[in-house]
C-alpha positions in Angstrom: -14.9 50.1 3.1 -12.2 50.6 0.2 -10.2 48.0 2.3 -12.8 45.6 2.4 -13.7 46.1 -1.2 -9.5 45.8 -2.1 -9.0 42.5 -0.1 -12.4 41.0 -1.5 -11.2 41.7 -5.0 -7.9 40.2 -4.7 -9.4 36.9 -2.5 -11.4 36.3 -6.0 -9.2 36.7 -7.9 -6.6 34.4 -5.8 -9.5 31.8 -5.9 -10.4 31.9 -10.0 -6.8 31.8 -10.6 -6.2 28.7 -7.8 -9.2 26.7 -9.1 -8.4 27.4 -12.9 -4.8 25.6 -11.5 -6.6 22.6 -10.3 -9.1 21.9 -12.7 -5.6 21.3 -15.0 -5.1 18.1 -13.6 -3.5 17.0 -16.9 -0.8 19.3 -16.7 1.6 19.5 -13.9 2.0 23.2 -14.0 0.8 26.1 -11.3 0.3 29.9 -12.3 1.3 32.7 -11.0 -0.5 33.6 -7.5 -0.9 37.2 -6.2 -0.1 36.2 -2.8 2.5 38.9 -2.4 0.4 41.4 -3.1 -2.1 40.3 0.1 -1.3 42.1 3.4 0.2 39.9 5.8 -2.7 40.1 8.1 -4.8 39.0 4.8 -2.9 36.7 4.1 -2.7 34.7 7.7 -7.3 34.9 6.7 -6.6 33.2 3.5 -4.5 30.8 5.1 -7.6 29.8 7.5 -9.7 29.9 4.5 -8.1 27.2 2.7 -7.4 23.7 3.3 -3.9 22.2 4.2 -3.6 20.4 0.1 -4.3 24.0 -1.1 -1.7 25.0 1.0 0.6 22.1 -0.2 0.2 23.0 -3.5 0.4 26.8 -3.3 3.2 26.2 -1.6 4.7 24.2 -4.8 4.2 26.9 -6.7 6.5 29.2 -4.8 8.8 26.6 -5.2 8.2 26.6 -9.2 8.8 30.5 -8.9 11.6 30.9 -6.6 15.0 31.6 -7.7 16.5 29.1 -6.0 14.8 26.4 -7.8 12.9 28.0 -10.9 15.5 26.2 -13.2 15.9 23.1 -11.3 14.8 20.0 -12.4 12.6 18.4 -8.9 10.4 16.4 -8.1 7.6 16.1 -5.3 4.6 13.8 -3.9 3.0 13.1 -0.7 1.0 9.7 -0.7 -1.6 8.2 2.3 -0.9 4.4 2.3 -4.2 3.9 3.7 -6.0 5.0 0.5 -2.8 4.0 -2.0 -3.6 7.3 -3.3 -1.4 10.6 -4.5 -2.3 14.0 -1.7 -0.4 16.2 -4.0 2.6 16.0 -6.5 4.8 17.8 -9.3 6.4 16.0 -11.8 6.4 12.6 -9.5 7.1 10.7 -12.4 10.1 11.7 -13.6 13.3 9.8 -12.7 16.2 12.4 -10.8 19.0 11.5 -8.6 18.1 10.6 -5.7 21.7 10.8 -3.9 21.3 8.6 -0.4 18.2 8.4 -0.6 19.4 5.1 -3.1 20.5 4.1 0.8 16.4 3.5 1.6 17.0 0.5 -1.4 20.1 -1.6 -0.3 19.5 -1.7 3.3 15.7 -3.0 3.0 17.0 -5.4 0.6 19.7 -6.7 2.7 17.3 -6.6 5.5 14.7 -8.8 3.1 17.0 -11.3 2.2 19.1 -11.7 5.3 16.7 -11.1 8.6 17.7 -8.1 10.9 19.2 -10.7 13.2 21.7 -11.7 10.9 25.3 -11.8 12.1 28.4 -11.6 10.3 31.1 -14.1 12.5 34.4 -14.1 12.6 36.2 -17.5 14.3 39.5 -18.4 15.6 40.2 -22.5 15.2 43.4 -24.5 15.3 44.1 -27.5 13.9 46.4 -30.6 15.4 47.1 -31.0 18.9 48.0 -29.3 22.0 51.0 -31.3 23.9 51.3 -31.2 27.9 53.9 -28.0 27.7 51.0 -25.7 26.0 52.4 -26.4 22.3 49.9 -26.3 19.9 51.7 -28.5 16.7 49.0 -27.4 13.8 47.7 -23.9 12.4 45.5 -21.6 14.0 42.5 -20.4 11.2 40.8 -17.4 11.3 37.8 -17.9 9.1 36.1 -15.0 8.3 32.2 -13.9 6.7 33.2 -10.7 4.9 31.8 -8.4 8.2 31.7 -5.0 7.0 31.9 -3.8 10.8 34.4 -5.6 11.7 37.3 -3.5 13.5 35.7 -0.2 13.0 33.5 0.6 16.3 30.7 1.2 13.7 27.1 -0.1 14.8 28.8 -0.9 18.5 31.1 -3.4 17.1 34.3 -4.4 18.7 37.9 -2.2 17.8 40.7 -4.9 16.1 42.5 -4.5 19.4 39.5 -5.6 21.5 38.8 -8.6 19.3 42.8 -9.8 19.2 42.8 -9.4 23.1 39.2 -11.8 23.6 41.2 -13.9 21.1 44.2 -14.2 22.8 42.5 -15.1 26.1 41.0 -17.6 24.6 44.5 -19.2 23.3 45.9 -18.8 26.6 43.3 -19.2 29.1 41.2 -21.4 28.0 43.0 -23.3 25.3 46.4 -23.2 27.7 48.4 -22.5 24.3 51.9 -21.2 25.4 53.5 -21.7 21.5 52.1 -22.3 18.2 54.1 -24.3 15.7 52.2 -23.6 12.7 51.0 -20.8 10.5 48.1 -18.1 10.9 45.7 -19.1 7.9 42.7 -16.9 7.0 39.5 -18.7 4.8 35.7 -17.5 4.6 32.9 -18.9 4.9 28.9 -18.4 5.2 28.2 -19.9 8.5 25.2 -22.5 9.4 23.8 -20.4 11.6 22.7 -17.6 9.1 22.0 -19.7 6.7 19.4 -18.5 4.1 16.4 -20.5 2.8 18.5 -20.1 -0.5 22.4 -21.1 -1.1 23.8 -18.9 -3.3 24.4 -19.6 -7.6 26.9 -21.4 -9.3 28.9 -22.0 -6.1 30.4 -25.0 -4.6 30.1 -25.8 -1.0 32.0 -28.1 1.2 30.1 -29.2 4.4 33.7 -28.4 7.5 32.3 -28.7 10.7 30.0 -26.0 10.9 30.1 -23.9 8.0 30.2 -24.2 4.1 33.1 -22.9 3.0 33.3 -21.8 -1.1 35.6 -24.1 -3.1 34.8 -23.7 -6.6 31.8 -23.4 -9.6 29.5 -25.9 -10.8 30.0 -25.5 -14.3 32.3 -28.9 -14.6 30.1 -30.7 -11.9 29.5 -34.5 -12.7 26.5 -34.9 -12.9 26.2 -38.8 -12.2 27.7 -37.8 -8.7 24.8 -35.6 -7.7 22.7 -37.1 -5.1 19.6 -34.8 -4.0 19.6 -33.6 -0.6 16.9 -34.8 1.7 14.9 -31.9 4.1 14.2 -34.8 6.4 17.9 -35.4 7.6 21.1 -34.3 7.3 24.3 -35.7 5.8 26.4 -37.7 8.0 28.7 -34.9 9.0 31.7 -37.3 9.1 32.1 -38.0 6.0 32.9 -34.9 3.6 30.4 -34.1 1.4 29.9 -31.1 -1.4 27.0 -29.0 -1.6 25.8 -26.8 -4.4 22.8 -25.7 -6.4 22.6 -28.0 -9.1 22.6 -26.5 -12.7 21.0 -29.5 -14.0 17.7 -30.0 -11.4 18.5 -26.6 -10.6 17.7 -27.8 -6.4 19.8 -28.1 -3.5 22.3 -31.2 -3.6 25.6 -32.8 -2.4 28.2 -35.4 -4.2 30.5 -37.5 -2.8 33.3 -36.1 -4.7 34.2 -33.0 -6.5 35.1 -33.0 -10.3 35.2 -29.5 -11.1 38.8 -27.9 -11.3 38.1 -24.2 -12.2 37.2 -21.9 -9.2 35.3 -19.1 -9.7 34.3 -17.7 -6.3 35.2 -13.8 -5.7 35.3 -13.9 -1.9 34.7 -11.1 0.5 37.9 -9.8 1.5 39.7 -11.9 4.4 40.3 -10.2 7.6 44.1 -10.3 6.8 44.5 -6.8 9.3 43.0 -8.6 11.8 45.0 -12.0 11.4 48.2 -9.9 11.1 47.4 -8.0 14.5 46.7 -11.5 16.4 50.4 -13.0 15.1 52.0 -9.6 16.6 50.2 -9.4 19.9 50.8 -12.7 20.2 54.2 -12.1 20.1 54.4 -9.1 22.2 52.5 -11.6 24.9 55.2 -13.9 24.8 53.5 -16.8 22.6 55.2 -17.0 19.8 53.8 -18.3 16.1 57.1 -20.5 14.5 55.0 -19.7 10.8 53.3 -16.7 9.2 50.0 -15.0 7.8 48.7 -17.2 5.0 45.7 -17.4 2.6 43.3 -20.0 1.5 40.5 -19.1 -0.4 39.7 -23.2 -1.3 40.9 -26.2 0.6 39.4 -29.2 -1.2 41.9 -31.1 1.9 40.8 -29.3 4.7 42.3 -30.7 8.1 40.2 -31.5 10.9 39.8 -28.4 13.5 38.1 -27.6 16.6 36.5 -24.0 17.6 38.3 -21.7 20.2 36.1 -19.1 20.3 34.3 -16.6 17.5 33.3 -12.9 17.2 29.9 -11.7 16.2 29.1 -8.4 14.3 26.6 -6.7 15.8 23.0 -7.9 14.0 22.2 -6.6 10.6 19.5 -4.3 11.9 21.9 -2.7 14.2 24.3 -2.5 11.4 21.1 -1.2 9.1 20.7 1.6 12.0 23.5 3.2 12.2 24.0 3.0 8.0 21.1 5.1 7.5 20.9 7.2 10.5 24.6 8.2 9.5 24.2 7.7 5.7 27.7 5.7 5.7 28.5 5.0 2.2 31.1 2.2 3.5 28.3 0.6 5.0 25.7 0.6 2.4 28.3 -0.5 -0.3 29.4 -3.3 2.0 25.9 -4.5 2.2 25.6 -4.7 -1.2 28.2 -6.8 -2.1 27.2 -9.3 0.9 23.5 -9.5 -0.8 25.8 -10.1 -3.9 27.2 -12.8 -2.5 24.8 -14.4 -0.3 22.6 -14.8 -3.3 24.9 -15.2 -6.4 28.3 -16.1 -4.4 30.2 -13.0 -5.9 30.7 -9.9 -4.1 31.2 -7.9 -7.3 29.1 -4.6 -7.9 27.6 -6.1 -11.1 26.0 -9.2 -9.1 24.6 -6.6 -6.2 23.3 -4.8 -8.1 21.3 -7.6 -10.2 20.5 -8.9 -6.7 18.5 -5.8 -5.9 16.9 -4.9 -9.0 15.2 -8.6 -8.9 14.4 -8.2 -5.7 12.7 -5.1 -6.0 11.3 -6.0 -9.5 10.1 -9.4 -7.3 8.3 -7.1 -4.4 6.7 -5.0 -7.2 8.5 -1.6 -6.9 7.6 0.5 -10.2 10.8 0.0 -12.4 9.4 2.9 -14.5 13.0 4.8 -15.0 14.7 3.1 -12.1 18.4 3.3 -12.6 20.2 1.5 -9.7 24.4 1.7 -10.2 25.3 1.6 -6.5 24.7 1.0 -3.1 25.2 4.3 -1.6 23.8 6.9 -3.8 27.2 8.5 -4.7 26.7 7.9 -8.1 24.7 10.2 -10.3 23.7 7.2 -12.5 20.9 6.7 -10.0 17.8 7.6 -11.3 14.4 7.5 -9.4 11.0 8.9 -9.4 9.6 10.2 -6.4 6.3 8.3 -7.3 8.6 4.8 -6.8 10.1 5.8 -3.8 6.8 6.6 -1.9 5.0 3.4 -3.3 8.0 1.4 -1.9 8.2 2.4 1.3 4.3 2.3 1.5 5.0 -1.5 0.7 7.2 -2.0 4.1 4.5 -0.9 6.2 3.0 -4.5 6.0 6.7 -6.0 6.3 7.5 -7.7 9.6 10.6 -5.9 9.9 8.8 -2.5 9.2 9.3 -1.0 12.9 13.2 -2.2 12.7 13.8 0.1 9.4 11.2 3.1 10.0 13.9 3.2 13.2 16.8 3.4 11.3 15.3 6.6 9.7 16.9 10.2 10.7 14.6 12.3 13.1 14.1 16.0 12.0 15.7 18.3 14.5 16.8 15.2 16.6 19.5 12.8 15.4 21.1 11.7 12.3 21.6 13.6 9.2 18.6 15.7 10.0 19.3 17.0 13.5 20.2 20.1 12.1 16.9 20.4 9.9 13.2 20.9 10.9 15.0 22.8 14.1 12.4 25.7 14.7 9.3 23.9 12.4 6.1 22.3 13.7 7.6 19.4 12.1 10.3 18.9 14.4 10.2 14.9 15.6 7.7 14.3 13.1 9.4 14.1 9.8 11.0 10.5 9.8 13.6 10.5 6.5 16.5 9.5 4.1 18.3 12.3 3.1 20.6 12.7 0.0 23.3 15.3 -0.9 25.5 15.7 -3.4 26.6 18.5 -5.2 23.5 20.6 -7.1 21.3 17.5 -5.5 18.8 17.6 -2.0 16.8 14.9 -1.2 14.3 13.8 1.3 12.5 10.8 1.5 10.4 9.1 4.3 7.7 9.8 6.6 5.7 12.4 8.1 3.2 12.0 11.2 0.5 14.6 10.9 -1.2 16.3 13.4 -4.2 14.5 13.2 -2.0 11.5 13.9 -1.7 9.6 10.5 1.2 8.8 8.8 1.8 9.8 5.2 4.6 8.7 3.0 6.6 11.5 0.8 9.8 12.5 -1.5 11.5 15.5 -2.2 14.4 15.2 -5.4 15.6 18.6 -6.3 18.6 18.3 -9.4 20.4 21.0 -10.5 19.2 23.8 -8.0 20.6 27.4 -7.8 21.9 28.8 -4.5 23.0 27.3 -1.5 22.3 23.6 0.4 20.6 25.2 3.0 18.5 27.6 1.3 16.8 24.3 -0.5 16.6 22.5 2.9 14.5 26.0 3.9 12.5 25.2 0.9 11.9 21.4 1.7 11.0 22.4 5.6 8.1 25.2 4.1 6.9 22.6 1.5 6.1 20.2 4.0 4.7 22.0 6.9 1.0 22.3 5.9 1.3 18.6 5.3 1.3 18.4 8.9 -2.1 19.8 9.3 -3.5 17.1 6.5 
């Protein structure tokens, strides 16, 4: 009887106390429970007796109380996208570092504004002619698209030595080149065949067989020269022709001639590793090159040239894939200079970065204390709120490319960076996230699948913690289990 009595006593109790916390709503703070004093047979009653949110949010209160994280400054919110409405939160509106989370940001934006199918290519050319001894008198060109895979084995893309020997193949086999007299030269260019409904700003283009290679600014364009470029037809390809985005009808257009005579394109870097590696091995395989590596970032004279063959990058989703599943910061900087220059035609940080803010501020992510300084997340000038996060992903659920990024997303206690999380929880293979770390930072943003079978959105942002990584990622893994039951 005194048992009953003594469990009863503490169960009201635990309830006044729980419904005084929720009846608060303007204040995001939870009292002090008497949990531990409950038996643990009690306790696993109470647990039946409540429902998984009152879990959730007893369970944030530990979180408030615990050592670990009583002094650090976090942030939490689940969200259901079917109802656009909040399941439970703590302090989801203030802005933290979110670490590589900021990751979840660059990739859909470069996925937005490029397609998941978009390749990067890289392709061999020669100029001149090839007599009937194999002598090729003219230039072999590598033109290049700034691939941020290429040579690295990342995303299943090809090792330099594998692209230098389909290269030299090419030369000899198919070509029959047995000598070159002429020079390696490396350009870049944004190829037709990924071309974007836009052409980036303040960027001169000249229309070389298939590509548009950069050769200059529009600032000193004449404008009496611009003639506006017709969707119905294209330009008669033999005859060279400039196009550009005109600053004074501010449309696509091409001139006859070029006027301007300051060049202002920042290019992405040319493959110079790779062209050097090609003039080697084709030494080593007996056909030799009479000039050397050379540059050209404009050629206003370009000579006529032919294709020999060309290297793809893998496609961006693949690329996308293996960025976030690994959380390479290599990667997701790379891709943010390439939005740079796709759109703006400048691969600097400044003009990535403006390339993403507009285009989240254009897809309607809450700016509300965004701070976005890079493309990885290493630096902690990213600022967030956890509210932001969830809303934006909630947003790519209606995106046609939705499937292709929730894919690219870690797996707890299966792949990525969060194989060795959610190991021995109920929410291993259901917890579908971007994690962050850096130092005194844990983060964990994505998705969870619930028992019942729905899918909620949520974040996790814990700055400035006490302890030790993985006594927060225990913290994150108890937080989030009774969200599986919701």
């Amino acid at each position: 009887m005194k048992k009953t009595f003594t469990f009863t006593f503490f169960l009201s109790i635990f309830y006044s106390v729980f419904i005084f916390a929720q009846t608060n709503i303007g204040v995001k703070q939870y009292p002090q429970l008497l949990e531990n004093q409950i038996s643990t047979s009690n306790a696993v009653v109470v647990e039946k007796l409540l429902t998984p949110k009152e879990l959730v949010d007893i369970n944030i209160n530990g979180m408030m109380s615990d050592p670990v994280l009583r002094n650090a400054d976090w942030g939490f919110v689940v969200y259901d996208p079917k109802t656009n409405k909040i399941v439970s939160s703590y302090n989801e509106t203030t802005p933290l570092v979110p670490a590589s989370t900021t990751k979840l940001l660059t990739t859909e934006t470069a996925m937005n504004l490029l397609g998941e199918n978009f390749r990067w290519i890289t392709q061999l050319e020669y100029s001149g002619e090839i007599d009937a001894d194999g002598v090729l008198n003219g230039n072999l060109y590598i033109v290049g698209s700034g691939d941020p895979t290429l040579g690295t084995g990342k995303a299943g893309s090809s090792r330099y030595a594998s692209i230098v020997s389909d290269y030299i193949y090419a030369i000899s086999q198919e070509k029959g080149i047995k000598k070159i007299n002429g020079d390696i030269i490396i350009q870049n260019a944004i190829f037709k065949e990924n071309k974007t409904p836009f052409l980036p700003e303040n960027i001169v283009w000249m229309e070389q067989n298939n590509y548009y290679l950069p050769v200059g600014s529009t600032k000193d364009i004449e404008p009496r020269n611009e003639k506006l470029l017709s969707a119905s037809k294209n330009p008669v390809e033999k005859q060279k022709k400039f196009f550009y985005i005109s600053p004074y009808v501010d449309k696509m257009v091409f001139a006859n001639e070029f006027i301007g005579s300051i060049y202002t394109t920042k290019l992405p870097d040319a493959p110079y590793y790779l062209a050097n590696s090609l003039r080697s091995t084709l030494t080593k395989s007996k056909i030799p090159v009479s000039g050397k590596v050379i540059s050209k970032l404009a050629d206003l004279d370009a000579e006529p040239r032919k294709i020999i063959t060309a290297y793809r990058s893998p496609t961006l989703g693949a690329i996308i894939y293996d960025t976030n599943k690994r959380s390479d910061n290599a990667s997701a900087e790379a891709l943010l200079r390439m939005v740079g220059f796709q759109k703006k035609g400048d691969q600097s940080l400044e003009s990535g970065r403006a390339v993403v803010t507009e285009h989240l501020a254009k897809s309607g992510f809450d700016m509300e204390g965004l701070s976005y300084y890079d493309g990885s997340g290493l630096s902690r000038n990213n600022k967030v709120s956890t509210i932001s996060q969830v809303k934006f992903l909630t947003s790519l659920m209606s995106s046609k490319y939705y499937k292709s990024f929730f894919a690219s997303l870690p797996i707890g206690g299966e792949d990525g960076t969060l194989k060795r999380m959610f190991n021995d929880s109920p929410a291993s293979g259901q917890v579908f996230a971007k994690t962050g770390t850096l130092n005194k930072v844990k983060a964990l943003t994505g998705f969870i699948k619930t028992d019942s079978g729905k899918t909620l959105v949520f974040s996790i942002l814990v700055n400035n913690y006490s302890g030790s990584v993985s006594q927060v990622k225990s913290k994150m893994e108890e937080l989030l289990e009774p969200v599986l039951k919701l």
